[in-house]
N, C-alpha and C positions, 0 to 999 in steps of 0.2 A: 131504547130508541134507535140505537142501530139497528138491529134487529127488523123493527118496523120500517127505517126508510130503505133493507134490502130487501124487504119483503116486494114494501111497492115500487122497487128498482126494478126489480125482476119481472113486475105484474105488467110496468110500464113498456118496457123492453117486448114482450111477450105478444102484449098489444099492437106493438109498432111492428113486429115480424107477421103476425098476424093479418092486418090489414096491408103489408106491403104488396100482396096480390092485385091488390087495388090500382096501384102505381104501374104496374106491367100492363103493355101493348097488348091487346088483344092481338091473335095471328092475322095477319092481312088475310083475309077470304081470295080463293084460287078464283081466278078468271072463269069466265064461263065459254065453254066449249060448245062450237059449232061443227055439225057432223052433216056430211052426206053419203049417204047409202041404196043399195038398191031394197024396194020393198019387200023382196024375198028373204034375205039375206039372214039367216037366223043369229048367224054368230058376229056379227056387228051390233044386233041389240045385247048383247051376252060383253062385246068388249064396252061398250055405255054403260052398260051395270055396272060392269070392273071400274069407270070413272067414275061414275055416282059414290060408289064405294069407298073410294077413295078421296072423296068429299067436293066433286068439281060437279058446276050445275051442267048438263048437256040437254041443248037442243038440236035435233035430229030432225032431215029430211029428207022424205024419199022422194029417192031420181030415178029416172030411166033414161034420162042420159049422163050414166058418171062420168065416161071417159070425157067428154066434154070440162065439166067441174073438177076435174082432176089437173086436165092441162091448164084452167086457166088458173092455177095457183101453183104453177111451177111446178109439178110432181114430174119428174124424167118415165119413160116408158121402165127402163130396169128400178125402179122403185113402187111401181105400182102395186097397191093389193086390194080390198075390199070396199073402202069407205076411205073418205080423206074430210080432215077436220081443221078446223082454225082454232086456235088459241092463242090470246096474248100477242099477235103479231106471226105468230111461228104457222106453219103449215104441218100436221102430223098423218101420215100416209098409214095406214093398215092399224095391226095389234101392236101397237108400241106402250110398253106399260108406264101404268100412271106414274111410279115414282120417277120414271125417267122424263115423263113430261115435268113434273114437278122440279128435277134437278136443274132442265134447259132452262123453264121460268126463273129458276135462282140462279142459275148463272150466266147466265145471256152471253153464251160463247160468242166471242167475234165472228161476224159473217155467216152463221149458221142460218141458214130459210127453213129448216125443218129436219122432219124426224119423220123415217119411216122403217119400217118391217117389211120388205117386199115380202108378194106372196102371200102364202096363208098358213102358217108353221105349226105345226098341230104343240101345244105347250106354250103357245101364247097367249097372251091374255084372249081369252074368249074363244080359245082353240083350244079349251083344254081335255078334250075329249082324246084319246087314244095316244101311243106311248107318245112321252116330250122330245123332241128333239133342240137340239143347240141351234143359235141364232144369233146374227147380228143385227143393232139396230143403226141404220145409217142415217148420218149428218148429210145434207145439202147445202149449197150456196147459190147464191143467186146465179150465178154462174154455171149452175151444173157440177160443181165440183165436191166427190163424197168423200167422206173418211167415216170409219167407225166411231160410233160413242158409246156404246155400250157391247158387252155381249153378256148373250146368259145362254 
């Protein structure tokens, strides 16, 4: 009889680890990414892929006037690059890679307006064509004022 009730101790237990998957939060789903680029521009479809990829929904549209759409969302002229996007509140300027937009979303540094890659950095996401070079990705504030958040 022991025997039998550790059997279905163990069965019961086994069950309840089992189904505890159930009890876990699915991951909250990434915001969905808003993009403007120019209709030429091959390697801004190539850094959307690298988001899609990364599992964020992007919608994209072509301008011909970015530099316009660039300033009205606070991008400074020395942070400029290709394509500039919205997500979640934040403003993302150039090849800024997904997990770093993912990190800002988790951690909503104080005063941070955005994230950019000035430039076009060959070994960036969507620049990965010919050798890589090192890059910083830089923080904005409302204010205009940067600091680094990443390099790679």
């Amino acid at each position: 009889m022991n025997r039998s009730l550790s059997l279905a101790g163990a069965l019961a237990l086994t069950a309840a680890a089992g189904l505890a998957w159930l009890r876990t939060p699915a991951p909250e789903p990434l915001p969905a990414v808003t993009v403007w680029k120019s209709p030429t521009c091959g390697c801004c479809g190539h850094w959307i892929e690298h988001l899609r990829s990364a599992g964020f929904t992007v919608t994209a549209h072509d301008t011909d006037d970015l530099p316009r759409i660039t300033t009205s969302h606070g991008v400074a002229d020395n942070l400029v690059s290709c394509h500039v996007a919205v997500v979640g509140g934040y403003v993302i300027e150039g090849h800024v890679p997904a997990d770093l937009i993912q990190r800002l979303l988790t951690q909503h540094p104080p005063h941070v307006a955005g994230l950019s890659v000035p430039g076009m950095v060959p070994g960036s996401p969507g620049m990965e064509n010919g050798a890589k070079q090192p890059y910083e990705v830089i923080a904005w504030d409302s204010a205009g004022k940067t600091s680094v958040f990443a390099k790679r």
